[in-house]
VEXMITOR-597312 format. One line per 4 residues: their letters; for each residue x, y, z of C-alpha. Coordinates in steps of 0.02 Angstrom, whole numbers, plus 50000, padded with zeros to 5 digits. Layout:
% residues N
a) X,Y,Z ~ ...
% end
This chain:
% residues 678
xxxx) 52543,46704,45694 ~ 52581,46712,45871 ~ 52647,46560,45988 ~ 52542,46493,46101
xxxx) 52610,46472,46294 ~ 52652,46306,46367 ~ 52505,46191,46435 ~ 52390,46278,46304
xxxx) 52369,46422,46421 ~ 52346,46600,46364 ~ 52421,46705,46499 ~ 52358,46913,46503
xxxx) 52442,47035,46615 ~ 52304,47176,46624 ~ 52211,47085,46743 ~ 52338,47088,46891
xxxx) 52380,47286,46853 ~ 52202,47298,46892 ~ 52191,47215,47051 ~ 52370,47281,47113
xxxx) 52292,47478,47069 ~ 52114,47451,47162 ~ 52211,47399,47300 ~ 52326,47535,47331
xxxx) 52192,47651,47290 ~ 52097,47582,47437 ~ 52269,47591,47537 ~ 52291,47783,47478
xxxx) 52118,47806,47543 ~ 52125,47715,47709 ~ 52293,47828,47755 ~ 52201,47976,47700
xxxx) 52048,47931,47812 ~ 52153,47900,47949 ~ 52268,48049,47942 ~ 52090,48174,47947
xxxx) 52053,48080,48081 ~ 52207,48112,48181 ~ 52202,48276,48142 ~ 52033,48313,48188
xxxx) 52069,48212,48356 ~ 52226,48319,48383 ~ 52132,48471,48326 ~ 51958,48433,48476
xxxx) 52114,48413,48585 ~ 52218,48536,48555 ~ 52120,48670,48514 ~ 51946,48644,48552
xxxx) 51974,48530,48703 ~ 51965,48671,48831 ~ 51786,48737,48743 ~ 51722,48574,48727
xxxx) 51742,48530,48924 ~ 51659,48694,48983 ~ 51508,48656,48876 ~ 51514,48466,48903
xxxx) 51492,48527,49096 ~ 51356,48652,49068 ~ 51269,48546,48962 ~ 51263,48382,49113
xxxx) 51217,48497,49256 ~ 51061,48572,49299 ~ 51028,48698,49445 ~ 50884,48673,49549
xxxx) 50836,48825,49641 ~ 50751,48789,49826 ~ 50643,48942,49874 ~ 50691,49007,50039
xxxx) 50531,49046,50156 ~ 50491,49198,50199 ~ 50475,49299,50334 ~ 50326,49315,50443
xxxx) 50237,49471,50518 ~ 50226,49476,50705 ~ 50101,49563,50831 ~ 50220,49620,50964
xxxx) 50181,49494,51072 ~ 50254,49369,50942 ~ 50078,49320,50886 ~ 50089,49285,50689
xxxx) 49982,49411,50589 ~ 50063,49357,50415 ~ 50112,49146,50408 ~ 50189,49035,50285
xxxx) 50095,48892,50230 ~ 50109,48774,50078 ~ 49981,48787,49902 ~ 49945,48647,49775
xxxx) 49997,48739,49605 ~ 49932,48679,49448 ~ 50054,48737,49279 ~ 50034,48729,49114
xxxx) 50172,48744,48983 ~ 50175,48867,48885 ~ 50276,48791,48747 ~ 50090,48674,48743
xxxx) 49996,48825,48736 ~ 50084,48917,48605 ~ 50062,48750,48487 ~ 49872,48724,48510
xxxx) 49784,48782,48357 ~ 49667,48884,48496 ~ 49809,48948,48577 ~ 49763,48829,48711
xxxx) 49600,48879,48769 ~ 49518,48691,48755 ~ 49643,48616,48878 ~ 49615,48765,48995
xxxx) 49453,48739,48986 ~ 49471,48557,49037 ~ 49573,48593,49169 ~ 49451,48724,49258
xxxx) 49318,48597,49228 ~ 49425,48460,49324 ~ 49467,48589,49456 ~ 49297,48650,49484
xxxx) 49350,48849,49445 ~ 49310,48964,49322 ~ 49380,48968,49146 ~ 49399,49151,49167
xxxx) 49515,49160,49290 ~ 49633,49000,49229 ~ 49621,49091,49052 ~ 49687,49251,49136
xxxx) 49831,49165,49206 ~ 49883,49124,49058 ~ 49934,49305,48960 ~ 50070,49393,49039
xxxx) 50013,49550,49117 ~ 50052,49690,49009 ~ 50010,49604,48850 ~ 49839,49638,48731
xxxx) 49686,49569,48807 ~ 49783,49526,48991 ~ 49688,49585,49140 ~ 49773,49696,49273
xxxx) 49904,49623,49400 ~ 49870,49493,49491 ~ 49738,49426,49378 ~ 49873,49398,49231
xxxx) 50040,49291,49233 ~ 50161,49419,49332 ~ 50317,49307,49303 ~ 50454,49246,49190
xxxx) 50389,49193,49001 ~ 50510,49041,49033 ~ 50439,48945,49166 ~ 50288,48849,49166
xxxx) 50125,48965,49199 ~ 50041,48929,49373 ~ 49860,48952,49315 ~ 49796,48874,49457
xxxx) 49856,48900,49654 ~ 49760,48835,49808 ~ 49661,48709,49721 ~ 49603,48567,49804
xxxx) 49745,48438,49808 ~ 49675,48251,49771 ~ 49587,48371,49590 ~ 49739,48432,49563
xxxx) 49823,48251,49548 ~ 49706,48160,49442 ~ 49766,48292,49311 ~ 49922,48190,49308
xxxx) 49845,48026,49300 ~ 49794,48074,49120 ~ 49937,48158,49031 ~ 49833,48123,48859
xxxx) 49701,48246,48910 ~ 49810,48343,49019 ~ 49974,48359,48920 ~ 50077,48500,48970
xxxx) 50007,48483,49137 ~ 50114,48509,49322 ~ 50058,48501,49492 ~ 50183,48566,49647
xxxx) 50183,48628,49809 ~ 50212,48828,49838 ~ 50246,48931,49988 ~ 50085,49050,50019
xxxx) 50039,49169,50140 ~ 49920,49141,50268 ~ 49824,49247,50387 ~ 49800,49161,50552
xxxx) 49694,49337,50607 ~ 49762,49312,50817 ~ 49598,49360,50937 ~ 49521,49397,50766
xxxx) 49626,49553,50676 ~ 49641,49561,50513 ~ 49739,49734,50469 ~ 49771,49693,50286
xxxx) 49794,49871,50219 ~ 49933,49895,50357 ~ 49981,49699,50304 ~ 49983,49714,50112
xxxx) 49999,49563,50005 ~ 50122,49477,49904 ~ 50125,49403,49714 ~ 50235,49313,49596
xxxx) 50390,49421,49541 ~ 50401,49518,49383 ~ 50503,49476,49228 ~ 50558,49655,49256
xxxx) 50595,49634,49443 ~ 50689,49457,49407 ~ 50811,49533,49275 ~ 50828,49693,49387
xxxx) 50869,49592,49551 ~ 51027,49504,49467 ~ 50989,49356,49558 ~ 50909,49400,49705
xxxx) 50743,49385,49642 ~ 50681,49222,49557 ~ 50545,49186,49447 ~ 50452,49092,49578
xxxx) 50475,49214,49729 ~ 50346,49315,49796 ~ 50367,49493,49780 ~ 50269,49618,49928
xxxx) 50153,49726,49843 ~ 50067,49841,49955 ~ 50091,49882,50157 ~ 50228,49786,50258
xxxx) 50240,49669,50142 ~ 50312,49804,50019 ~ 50363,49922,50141 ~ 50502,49765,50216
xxxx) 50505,49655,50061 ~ 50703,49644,50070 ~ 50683,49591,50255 ~ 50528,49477,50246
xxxx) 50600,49389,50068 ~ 50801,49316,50107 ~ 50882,49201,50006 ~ 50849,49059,49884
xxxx) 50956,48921,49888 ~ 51053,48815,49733 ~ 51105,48643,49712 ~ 51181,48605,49548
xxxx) 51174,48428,49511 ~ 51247,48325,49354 ~ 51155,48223,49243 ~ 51198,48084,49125
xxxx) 51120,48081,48955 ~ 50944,48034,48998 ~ 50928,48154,49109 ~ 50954,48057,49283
xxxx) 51044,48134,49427 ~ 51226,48059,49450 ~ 51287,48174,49573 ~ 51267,48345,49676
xxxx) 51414,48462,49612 ~ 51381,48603,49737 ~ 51228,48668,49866 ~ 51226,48813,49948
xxxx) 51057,48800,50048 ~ 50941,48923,50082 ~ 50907,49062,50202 ~ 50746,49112,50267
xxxx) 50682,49280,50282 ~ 50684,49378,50434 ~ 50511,49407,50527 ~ 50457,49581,50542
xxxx) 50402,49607,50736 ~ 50259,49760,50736 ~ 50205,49870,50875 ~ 50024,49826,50830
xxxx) 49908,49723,50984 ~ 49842,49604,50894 ~ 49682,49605,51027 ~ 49664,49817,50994
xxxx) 49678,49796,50837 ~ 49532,49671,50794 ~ 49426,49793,50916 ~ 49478,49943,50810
xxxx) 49408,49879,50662 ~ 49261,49809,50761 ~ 49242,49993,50818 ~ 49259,50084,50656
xxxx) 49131,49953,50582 ~ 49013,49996,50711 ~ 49041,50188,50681 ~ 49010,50176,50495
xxxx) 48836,50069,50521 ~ 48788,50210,50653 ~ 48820,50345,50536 ~ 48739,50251,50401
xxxx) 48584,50226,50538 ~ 48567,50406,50519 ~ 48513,50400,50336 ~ 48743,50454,50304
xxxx) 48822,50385,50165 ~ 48973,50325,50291 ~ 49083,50247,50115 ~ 49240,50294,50220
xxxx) 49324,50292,50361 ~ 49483,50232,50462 ~ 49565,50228,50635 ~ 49748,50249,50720
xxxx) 49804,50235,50912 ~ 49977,50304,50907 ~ 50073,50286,51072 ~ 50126,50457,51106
xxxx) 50299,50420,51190 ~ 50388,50364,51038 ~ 50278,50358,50872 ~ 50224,50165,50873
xxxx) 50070,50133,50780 ~ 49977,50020,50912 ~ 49801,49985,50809 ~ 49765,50047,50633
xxxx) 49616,50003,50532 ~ 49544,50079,50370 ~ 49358,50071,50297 ~ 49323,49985,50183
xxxx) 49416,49827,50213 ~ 49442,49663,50141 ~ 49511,49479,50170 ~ 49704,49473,50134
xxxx) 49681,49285,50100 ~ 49585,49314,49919 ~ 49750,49347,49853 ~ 49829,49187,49918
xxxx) 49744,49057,49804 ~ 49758,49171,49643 ~ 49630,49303,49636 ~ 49481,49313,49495
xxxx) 49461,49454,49371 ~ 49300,49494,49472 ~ 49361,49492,49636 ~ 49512,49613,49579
xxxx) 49404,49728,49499 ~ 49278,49746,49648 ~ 49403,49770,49777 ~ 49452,49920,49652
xxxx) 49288,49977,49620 ~ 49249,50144,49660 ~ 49072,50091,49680 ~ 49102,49952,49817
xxxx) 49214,50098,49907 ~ 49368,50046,49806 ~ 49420,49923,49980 ~ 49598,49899,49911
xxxx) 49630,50084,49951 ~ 49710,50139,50123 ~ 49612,50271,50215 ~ 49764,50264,50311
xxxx) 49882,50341,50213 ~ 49822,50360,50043 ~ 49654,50460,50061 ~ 49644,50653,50148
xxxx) 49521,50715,50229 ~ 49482,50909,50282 ~ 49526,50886,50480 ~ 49389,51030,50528
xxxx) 49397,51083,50697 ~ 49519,50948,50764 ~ 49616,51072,50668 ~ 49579,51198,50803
xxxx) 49719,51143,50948 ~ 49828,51224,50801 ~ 49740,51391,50778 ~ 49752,51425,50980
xxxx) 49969,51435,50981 ~ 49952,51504,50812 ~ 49825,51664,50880 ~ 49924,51680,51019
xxxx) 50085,51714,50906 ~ 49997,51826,50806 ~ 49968,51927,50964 ~ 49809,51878,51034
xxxx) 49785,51856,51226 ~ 49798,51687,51289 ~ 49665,51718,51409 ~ 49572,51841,51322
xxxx) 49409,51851,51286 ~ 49317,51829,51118 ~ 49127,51851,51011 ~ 49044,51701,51007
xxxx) 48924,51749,50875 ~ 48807,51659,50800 ~ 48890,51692,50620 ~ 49051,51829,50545
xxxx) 49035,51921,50401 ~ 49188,51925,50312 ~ 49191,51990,50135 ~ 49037,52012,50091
xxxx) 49010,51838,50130 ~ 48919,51757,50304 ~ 49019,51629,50385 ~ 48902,51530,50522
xxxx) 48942,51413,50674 ~ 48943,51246,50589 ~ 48966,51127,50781 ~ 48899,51271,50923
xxxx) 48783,51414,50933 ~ 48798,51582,50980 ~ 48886,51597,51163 ~ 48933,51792,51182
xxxx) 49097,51830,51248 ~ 49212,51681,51286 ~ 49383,51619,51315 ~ 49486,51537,51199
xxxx) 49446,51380,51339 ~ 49274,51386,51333 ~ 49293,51420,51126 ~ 49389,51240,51114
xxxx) 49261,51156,51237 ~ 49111,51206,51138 ~ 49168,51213,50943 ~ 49142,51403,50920
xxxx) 49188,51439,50742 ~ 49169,51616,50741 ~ 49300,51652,50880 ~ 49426,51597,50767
xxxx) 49359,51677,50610 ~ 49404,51829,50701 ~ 49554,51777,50747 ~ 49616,51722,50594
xxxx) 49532,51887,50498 ~ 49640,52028,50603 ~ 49803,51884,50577 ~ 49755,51908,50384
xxxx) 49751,52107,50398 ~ 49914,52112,50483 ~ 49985,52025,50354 ~ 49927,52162,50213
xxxx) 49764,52077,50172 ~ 49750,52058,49986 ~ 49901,52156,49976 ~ 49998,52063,50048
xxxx) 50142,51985,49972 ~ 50166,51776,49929 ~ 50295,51764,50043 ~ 50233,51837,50192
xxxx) 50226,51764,50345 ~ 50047,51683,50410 ~ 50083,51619,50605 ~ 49917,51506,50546
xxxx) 50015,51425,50414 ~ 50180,51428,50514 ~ 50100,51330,50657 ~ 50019,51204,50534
xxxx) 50189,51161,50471 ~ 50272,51171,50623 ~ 50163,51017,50666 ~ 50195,50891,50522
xxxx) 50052,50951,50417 ~ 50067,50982,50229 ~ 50193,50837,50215 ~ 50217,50656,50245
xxxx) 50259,50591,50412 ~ 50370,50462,50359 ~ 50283,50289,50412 ~ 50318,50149,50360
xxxx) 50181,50119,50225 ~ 50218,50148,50042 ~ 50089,50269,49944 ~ 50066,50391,50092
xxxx) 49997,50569,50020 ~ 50067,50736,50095 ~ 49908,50805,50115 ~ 49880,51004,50082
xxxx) 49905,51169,50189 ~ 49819,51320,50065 ~ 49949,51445,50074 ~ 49974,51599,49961
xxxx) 50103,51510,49866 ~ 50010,51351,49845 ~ 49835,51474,49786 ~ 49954,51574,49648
xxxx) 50010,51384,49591 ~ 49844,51291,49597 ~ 49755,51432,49491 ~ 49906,51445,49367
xxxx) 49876,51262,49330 ~ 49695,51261,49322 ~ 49658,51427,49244 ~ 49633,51380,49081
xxxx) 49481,51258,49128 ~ 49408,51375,49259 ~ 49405,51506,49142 ~ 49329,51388,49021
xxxx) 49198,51344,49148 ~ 49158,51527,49168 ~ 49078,51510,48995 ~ 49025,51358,48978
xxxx) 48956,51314,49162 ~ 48911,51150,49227 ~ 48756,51078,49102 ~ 48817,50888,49176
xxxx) 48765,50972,49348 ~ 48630,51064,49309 ~ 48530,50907,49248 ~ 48512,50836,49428
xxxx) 48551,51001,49541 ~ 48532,51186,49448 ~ 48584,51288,49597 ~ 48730,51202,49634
xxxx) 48776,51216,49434 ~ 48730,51403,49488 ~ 48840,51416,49617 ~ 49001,51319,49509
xxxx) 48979,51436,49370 ~ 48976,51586,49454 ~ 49155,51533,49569 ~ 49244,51486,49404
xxxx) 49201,51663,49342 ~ 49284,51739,49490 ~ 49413,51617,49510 ~ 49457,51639,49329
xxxx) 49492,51819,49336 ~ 49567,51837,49541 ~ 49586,51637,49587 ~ 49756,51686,49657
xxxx) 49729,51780,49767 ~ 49714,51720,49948 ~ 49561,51812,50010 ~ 49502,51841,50190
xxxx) 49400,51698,50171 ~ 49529,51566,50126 ~ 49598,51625,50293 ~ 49457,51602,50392
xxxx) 49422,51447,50323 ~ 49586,51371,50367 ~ 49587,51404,50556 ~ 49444,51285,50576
xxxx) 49510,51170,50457 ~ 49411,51204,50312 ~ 49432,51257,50129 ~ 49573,51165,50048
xxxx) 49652,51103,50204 ~ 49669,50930,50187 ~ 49761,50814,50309 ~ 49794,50588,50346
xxxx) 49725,50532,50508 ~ 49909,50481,50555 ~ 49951,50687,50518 ~ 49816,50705,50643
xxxx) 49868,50582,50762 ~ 50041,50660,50753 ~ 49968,50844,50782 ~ 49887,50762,50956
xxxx) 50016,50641,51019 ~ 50135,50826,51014 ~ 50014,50926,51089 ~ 49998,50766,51229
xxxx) 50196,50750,51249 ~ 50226,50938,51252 ~ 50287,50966,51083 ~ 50386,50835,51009
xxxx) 50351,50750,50820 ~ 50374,50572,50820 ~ 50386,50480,50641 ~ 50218,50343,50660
xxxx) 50310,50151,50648 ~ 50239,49994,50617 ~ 50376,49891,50635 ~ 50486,49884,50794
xxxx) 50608,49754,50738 ~ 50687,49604,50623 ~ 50676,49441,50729 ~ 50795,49295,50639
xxxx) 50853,49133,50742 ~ 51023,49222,50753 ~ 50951,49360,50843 ~ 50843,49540,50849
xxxx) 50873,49682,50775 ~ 50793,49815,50863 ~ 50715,49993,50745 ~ 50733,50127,50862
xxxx) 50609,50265,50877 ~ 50606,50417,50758 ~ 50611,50594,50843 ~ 50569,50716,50657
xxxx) 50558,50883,50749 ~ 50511,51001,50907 ~ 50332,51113,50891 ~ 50370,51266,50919
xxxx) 50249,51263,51080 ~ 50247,51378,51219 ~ 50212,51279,51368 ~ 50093,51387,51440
xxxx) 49999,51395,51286 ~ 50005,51186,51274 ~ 49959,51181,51462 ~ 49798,51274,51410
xxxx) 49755,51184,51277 ~ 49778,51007,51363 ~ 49639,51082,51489 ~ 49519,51125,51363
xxxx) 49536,50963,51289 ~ 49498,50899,51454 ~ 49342,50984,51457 ~ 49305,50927,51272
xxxx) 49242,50752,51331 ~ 49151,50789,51521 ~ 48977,50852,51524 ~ 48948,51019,51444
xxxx) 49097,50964,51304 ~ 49071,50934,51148 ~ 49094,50752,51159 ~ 49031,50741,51363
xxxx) 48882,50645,51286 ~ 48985,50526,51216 ~ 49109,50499,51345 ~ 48951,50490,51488
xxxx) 49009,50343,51599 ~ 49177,50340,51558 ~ 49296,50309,51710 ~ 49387,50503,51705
xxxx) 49430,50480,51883 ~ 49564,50344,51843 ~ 49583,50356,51647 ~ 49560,50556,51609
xxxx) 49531,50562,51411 ~ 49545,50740,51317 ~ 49496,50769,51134 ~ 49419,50888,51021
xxxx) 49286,50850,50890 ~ 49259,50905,50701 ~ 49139,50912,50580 ~ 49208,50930,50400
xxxx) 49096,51028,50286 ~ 49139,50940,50085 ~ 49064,51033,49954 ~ 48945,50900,49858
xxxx) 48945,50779,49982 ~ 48891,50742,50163 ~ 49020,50818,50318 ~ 49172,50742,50380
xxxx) 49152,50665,50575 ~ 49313,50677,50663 ~ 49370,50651,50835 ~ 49573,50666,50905
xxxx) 49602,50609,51078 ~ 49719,50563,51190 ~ 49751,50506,51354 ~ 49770,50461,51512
xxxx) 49791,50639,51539 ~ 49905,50629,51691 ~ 50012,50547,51601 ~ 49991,50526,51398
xxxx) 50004,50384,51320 ~ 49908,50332,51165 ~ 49839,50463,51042 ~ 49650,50386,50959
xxxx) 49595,50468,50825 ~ 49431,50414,50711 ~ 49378,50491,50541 ~ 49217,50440,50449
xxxx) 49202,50520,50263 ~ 49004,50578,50234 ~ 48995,50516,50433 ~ 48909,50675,50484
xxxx) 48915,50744,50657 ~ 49105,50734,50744 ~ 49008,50726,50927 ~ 48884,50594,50866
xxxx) 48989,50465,50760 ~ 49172,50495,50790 ~ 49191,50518,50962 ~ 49068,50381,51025
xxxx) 49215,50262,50899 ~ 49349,50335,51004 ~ 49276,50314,51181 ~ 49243,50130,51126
xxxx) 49424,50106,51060 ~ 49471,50206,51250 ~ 49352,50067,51337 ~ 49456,49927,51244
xxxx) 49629,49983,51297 ~ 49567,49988,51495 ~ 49513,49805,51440 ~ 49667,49737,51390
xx) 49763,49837,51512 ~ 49875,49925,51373
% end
């Protein structure tokens, strides 16, 4: 039996090894703990420190862009044709759209009720253009997938903030301010196909600018606005500013501010200008008077010293300022509606015409290098056969034997028929080789025709001078459908007009077997302008403004300089090449052309009051024949004769007569510059 301890106590010792074991575990566990902790301190430090700091810096700084303005587009008085101004924007976020079971479509539809707009052309803002189911440019979102979507630009200001007094039926909703064009239209002109207009930027064109180009800029899409979108855009400034971590501002790090575009200064009076497209206006409703179609037309006045582009206006036209508020699905699609006129298009630069017998001041220096006598005389029949086929006077009658004078003066077509017919047997006839030389053809390319002048417009066409080489290519291409055609014919044709499904079937045939071949009566053709010629009105202006200054080519210019507040930068003239004009022959001309507009000219009628004595105006009509469709009226003048200085020319597609439609246009556009004393 075992003894019992003093004081009757029973005394155990496992007890305290327990507690003395807990303990140091806890002390083994604390030292552990506190060694990973100095390690991971030394190791965020030490190694991570560096890493941690950059991102810690990124992370509490935001940049805020500030967009610079851009430039504006001056008359050259100064007078603003293109402004800045300031639109309320309403956004939407598209991280709100993308989590709406209807992809969005009821808050849209809230919002275009509150703004008083169409769903349609909110809801269009929305896809990004290019997607499935986006409408064409500008209708869709043109811009950056991460920034808020400006569905809404223009609105009406006070609507556009009670969208942010209700973020519960509104969520996802922003309003701003955003630079815009305006179009202050000085003594009324409007010009917008020389003008252009801008839109948001591109994802495409902000990832290919590497900076230069922000989501939010506005990128020039057509005319000077394209042509000078570099100049007109500058600089967008950056201010990066930290933030603590509930997002307030705690100081500016860095600003660099921003720098405004540079205004583009043009050679175009704003006061001729709104009178040219008063004029061409006119000349369409007169042509359409006369039971004409008229869905065409345009006008230039080209200063003949040095190429500036004084007036231009094209037909049909629009208002600029559609595209400033956002433009509607329908609105985009008329303006590029074939059956409105397609408006958006620039009979300027983009459309070609054939230049008829405007084309005829070319045909005289070309004759007379072929060998014919400058002051000869020439049949004025009534028609040529040429062969087997009976080419008529289209503008004159019969006159007998003339001069190459009176043949300008009165249109005669057959004079240069002939001329161009013995030009075409010199050369070998259908013999003759592709690369031989036509003094028709030579001329025409001597003065700027067949190629683009060079202005400063983007989409200009080169227009089309119907050599041999350019036949052989043209039926190599199309062969296989004209020969086609030979078999087939024209059933869509012959529903509404047999003879002329006749008359299509029966050219395929022979073009299908022979279309190479450049026959007496391509040649003809061409020396009045006809056939496949095809030429701008600025290619005419050109031809006239040389054959006013005695030969020399001048590139057309809109612009005549870059105005900042640091200074102008002038854009000098552009001399592109010297006709190869005989100044004898040029003299000779200029008289005709004199003769063209007094009583007994072609366009005397039209010119009857006109003040000759002290403002002598020379010109030359045409009258375009276009298979299928009404003729071509053209007139090219220039003047004062004594001493040249602004080239008019008007065209008018399915216008009709030159002497009746054209040249009444330019006399009006003449009147205008002896009222403003240009």
């Amino acid at each position: 039996m075992s003894p019992r301890p003093r004081g009757g106590r029973v005394q155990s010792l496992r007890p305290r090894r327990r507690r003395v074991g807990v303990a140091g575990v806890v002390l083994v566990l604390l030292v552990t703990l506190f060694g990973l902790l100095l390690g991971r301190l030394g190791q965020l430090q030490l190694v991570q420190g560096p890493q941690l700091a950059r991102a810690a810096v990124t992370v509490n700084t935001r940049t805020v862009t500030e967009q610079a303005l851009r430039g504006r587009i001056l008359d050259r008085t100064g007078a603003p044709l293109v402004d800045n101004t300031f639109d309320t924007v309403v956004t939407v976020q598209r991280s709100v759209l993308v989590r709406a079971d209807d992809g969005g479509r009821a808050l849209v539809t809230r919002v275009a009720t509150a703004l008083g707009l169409p769903f349609e052309r909110l809801w269009g803002k929305t896809m990004l253009c290019g997607t499935q189911g986006a409408p064409a440019a500008p209708a869709c979102f043109n811009g950056s997938p991460y920034v808020p979507i400006p569905v809404a630009t223009g609105v009406d200001a006070r609507r556009a903030l009670t969208l942010l007094e209700q973020p519960e039926k509104f969520p996802g909703v922003g309003v701003s301010a955003a630079p815009a064009r305006s179009y202050p239209r000085p003594a009324g002109a409007l010009a917008p196909h020389v003008l252009g207009w801008v839109a948001r930027a591109s994802a495409d064109e902000v990832t290919a600018g590497r900076g230069r180009i922000g989501a939010e800029d506005a990128v020039g899409r057509s005319g000077l606005e394209a042509q000078y979108d570099g100049v007109l855009r500058g600089t967008n400034g950056a201010t990066v500013v930290a933030i603590d971590p509930r997002g307030i501002v705690t100081s500016t790090v860095s600003s660099t501010p921003p720098v405004p575009g540079r205004d583009v200064v043009t050679h175009l009076d704003a006061g001729l200008q709104a009178r040219t497209e008063a004029t061409l206006a006119r000349a369409v409703a007169s042509a359409r008077s006369q039971k004409l179609r008229a869905d065409t037309g345009a006008a230039v006045v080209l200063d003949v010293t040095n190429g500036a582009v004084v007036a231009a206006a094209s037909y049909p036209s629009y208002d600029p300022s559609v595209f400033s508020g956002g433009i509607s699905s329908a609105d985009l699609a008329r303006l590029d509606d074939e059956r409105s006129g397609t408006p958006l298009r620039s009979r300027l630069t983009a459309e070609t015409f054939p230049p008829a017998s405007t084309f005829k001041v070319i045909s005289v220096p070309a004759a007379v290098n072929a060998g014919a006598a400058l002051r000869g005389t020439y049949d004025c029949s009534p028609n040529l056969s040429v062969g087997g086929r009976l080419f008529n006077n289209y503008e004159s009658r019969g006159y007998g034997p003339i001069d190459l004078h009176q043949a300008l003066v009165v249109s005669c077509d057959t004079v240069f028929y002939r001329l161009a017919y013995a030009a075409w047997l010199e050369q070998g006839g259908l013999a003759a080789p592709v690369t031989a030389a036509d003094p028709f053809v030579s001329m025409a390319k001597a003065f700027g025709l067949g190629q683009r002048t060079g202005i400063d417009l983007p989409g200009e066409a080169a227009g089309r001078v119907p050599d041999r080489a350019w036949k052989e290519q043209y039926w190599a291409a199309t062969r296989s459908e004209t020969c086609k055609r030979a078999s087939s014919g024209y059933p869509e044709v012959a529903r509404t007009d047999r003879v002329r499904a006749d008359y299509l079937k029966r050219l395929a045939a022979e073009n299908c077997t022979a279309g190479y071949q450049y026959r007496a009566g391509d040649a003809v053709n061409f020396s009045i302008g006809q056939g496949d010629t095809a030429v701008t009105i600025l290619q005419m202006a050109g031809v006239y403004a040389a054959i006013a200054n005695g030969g020399t080519l001048w590139q057309p210019q809109l612009a005549s300089a870059y105005r900042s507040p640091s200074g102008t930068t002038a854009i000098p003239p552009k001399r592109v090449g010297t006709v190869p004009l005989r100044p004898d022959v040029a003299a000779y001309v200029r008289a005709a052309l004199a003769d063209v507009t007094r009583p007994g000219g072609s366009a005397g009628t039209a010119f009857k009051g006109f003040p000759q004595d002290r403002y002598p105006v020379a010109g030359k009509t045409g009258t375009g024949e276009v298979f299928g469709k009404q003729a071509t009226a053209w007139f090219a003048g220039y003047g004062p004769t004594t001493k040249p200085r602004y080239a008019v020319v008007v065209v008018v597609g399915q216008g009709g007569s030159g002497s009746k439609v054209a040249a009444p246009a330019v006399r009006q556009i003449f009147d205008a510059i002896l009222a403003l004393g240009l």
